[in-house]
C-alpha positions in Angstrom: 301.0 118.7 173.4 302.3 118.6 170.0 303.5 115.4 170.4 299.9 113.9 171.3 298.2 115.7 167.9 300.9 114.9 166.0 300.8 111.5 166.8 296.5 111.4 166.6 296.3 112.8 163.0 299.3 110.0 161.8 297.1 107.6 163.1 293.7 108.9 161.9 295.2 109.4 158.0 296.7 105.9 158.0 293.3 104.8 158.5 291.2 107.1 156.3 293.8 106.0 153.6 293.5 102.1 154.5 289.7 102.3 154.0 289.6 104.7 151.1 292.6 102.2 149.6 290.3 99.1 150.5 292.9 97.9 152.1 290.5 97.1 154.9 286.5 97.0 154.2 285.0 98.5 157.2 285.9 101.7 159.7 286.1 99.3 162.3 288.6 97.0 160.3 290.8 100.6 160.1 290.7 101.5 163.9 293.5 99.0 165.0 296.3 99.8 162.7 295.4 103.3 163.2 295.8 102.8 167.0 299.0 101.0 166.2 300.4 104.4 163.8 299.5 106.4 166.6 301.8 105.0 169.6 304.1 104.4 166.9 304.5 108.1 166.2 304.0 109.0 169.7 307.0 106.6 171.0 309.0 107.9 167.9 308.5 111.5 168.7 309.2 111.4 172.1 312.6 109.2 171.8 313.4 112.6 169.3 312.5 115.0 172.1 314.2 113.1 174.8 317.7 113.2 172.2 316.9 117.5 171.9 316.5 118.1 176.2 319.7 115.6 176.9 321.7 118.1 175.8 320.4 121.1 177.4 320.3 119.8 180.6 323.7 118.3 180.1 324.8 121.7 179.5 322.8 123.6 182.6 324.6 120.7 184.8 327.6 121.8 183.7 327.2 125.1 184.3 326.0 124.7 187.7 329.0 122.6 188.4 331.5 125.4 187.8 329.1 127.5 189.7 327.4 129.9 186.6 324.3 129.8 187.8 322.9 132.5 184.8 324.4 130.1 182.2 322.7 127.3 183.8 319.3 129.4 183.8 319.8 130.3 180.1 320.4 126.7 179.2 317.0 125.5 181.0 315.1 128.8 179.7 316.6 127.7 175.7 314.8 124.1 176.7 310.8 126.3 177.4 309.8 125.7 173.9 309.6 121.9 173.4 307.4 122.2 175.8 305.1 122.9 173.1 306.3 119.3 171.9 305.5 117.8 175.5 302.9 118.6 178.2 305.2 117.9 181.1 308.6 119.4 179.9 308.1 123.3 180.7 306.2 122.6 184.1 309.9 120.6 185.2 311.9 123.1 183.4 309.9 126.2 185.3 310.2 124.0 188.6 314.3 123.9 187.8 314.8 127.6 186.8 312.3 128.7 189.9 314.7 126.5 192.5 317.6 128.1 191.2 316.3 131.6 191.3 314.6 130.9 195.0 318.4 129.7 196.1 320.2 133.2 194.8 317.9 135.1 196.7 315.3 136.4 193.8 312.4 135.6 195.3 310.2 137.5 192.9 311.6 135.6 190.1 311.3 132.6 191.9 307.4 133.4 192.8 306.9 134.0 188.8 308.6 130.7 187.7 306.9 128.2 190.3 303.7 129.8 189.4 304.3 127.8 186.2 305.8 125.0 187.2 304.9 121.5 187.4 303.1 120.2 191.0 305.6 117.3 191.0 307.8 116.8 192.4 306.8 117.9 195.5 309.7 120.1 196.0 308.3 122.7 193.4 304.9 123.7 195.2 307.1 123.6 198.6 309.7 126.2 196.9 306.9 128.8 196.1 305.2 127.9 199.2 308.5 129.2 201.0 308.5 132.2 198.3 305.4 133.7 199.5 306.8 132.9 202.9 309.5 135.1 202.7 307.2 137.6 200.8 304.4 137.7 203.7 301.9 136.8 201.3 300.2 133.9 203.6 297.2 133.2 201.4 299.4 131.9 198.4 301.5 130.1 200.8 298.6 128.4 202.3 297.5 127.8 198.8 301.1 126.4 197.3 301.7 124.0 200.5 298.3 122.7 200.3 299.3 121.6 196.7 303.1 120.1 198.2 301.0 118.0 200.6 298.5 116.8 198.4 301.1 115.5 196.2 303.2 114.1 198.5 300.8 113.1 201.5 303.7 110.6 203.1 306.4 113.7 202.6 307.3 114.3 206.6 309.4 116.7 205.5 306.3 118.8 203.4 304.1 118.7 206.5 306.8 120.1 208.9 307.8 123.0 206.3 304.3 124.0 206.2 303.9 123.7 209.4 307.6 125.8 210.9 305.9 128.7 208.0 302.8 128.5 209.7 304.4 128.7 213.3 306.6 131.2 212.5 303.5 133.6 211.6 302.4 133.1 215.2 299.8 130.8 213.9 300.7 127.9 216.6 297.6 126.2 216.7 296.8 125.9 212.9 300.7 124.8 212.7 299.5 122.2 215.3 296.9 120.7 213.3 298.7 120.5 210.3 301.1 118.6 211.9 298.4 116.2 212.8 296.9 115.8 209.7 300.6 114.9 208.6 300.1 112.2 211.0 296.5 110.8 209.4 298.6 110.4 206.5 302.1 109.3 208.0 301.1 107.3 211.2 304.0 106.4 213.6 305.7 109.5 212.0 308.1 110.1 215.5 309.6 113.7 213.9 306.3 114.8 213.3 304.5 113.3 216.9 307.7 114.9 218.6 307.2 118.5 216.7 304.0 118.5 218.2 304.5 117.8 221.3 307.3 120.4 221.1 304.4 123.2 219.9 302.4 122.0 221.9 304.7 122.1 225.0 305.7 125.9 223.7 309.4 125.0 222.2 310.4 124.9 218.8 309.9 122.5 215.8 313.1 120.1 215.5 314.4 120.8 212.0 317.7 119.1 212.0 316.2 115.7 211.2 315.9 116.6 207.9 319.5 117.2 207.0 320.3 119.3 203.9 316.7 118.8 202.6 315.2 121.2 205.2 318.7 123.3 204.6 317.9 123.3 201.2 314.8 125.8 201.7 315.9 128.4 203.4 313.8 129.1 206.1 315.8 129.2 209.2 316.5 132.6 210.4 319.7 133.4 208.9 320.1 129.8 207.0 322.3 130.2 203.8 320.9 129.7 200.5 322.4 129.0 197.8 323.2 126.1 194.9 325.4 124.0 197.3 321.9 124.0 199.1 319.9 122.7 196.6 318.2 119.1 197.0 320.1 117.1 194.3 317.2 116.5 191.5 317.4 120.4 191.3 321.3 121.1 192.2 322.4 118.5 189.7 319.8 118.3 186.8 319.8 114.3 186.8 316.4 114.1 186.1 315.5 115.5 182.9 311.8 116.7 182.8 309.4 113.7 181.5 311.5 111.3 180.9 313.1 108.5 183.1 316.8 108.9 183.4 318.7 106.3 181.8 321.9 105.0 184.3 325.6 106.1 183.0 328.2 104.0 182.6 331.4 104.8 184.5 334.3 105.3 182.5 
């Protein structure tokens, strides 16, 4: 948010001082080169914040590599307060550090961290949906898969995890239609037409589809979590929050 104000007021005294200069004769003679000083600053700024998260995610990817998961969580936690620098920076760090506390089994710390986080991607809203899943709380799950779906409408994936919650509540029917509104959005969808079918004909959802995706949230009876588990934007820290990720060169 900084960022934005920063860059507004750079603009706005480059053209006060043009037109109190008479270096232009009007206010609307001092409107473009302010406009210009403005995404000049902005483009500027943000180039310096990408250069100060690069390493910190660098560093929480290393750390999750050699398996210190509470290295890699104080790494992402030291990046929180640049996100007074840019809107969309703690959202994806809180979505990161929420994943990885969801996957070591601290659900509760999981719950307070996707709170926070960003609605995109997808994944996070999913992750707290499954939370409050685990937790019983069924209005907030509702509430957090609603927001997965929204976000990602042609996600399969999201409407089948909302959908095996749902079901496994003994709420068959409303895990039925939501299923079906999964196909208004994704027609032709066969894993979703065949999951309800499979409700429908009183067996379970098929899951395995998914691969490590669905693995990756937990919610089989008995399924493992942990890092190895993770979808690879969160397991690997590739994508650094708000910006795009530049390709590296292989040495």
């Amino acid at each position: 948010m900084l960022t934005i104000v920063v860059s507004l007021i750079s603009g706005i005294l480059v053209g006060a001082l043009l037109r109190l200069t008479g270096a232009v004769h009007s206010i609307p003679g001092a409107i473009l080169p302010a406009l210009a000083v403005t995404l000049i600053a902005a483009v500027f700024l943000l180039r310096r914040l990408s250069k100060r998260i690069e390493p910190i995610v660098a560093d929480a990817q290393r750390h999750m590599q050699g398996g210190r998961k509470e290295m890699a969580l104080k790494a992402l936690r030291s990046g929180l307060w640049l996100g007074r620098w840019h809107p969309l920076i703690e959202g994806q760090l809180r979505t990161q550090i929420g994943v990885l506390e969801y996957a070591s089994g601290n659900v509760d710390n999981a719950i307070a961290e996707l709170s926070k986080a960003s609605s995109r991607p997808w994944e996070g809203p999913a992750f707290l949906g499954c939370a409050h899943f685990k937790k019983r709380n069924e209005g907030d799950m509702v509430k957090a898969f609603e927001k997965a779906v929204k976000v990602a409408p042609k996600e399969g994936i999201a409407w089948t995890l909302y959908a095996f919650c749902m079901n496994a509540r003994g709420k068959k029917d409303e895990a039925i239609k939501i299923l079906q509104r999964g196909l208004e959005k994704i027609p032709g969808d066969a894993r979703l037409q065949g999951n309800v079918e499979n409700l429908q004909a009183g067996k379970k959802l098929k899951t395995a589809p998914y691969g490590d995706t669905w693995t990756a949230f937990g919610v089989e009876p008995g399924a493992p979590v942990g890092p190895a588990n993770l979808p690879k934007y969160a397991r690997g820290y590739a994508q650094r929050p708000g910006f795009r990720q530049k390709p590296q060169r292989k040495r």
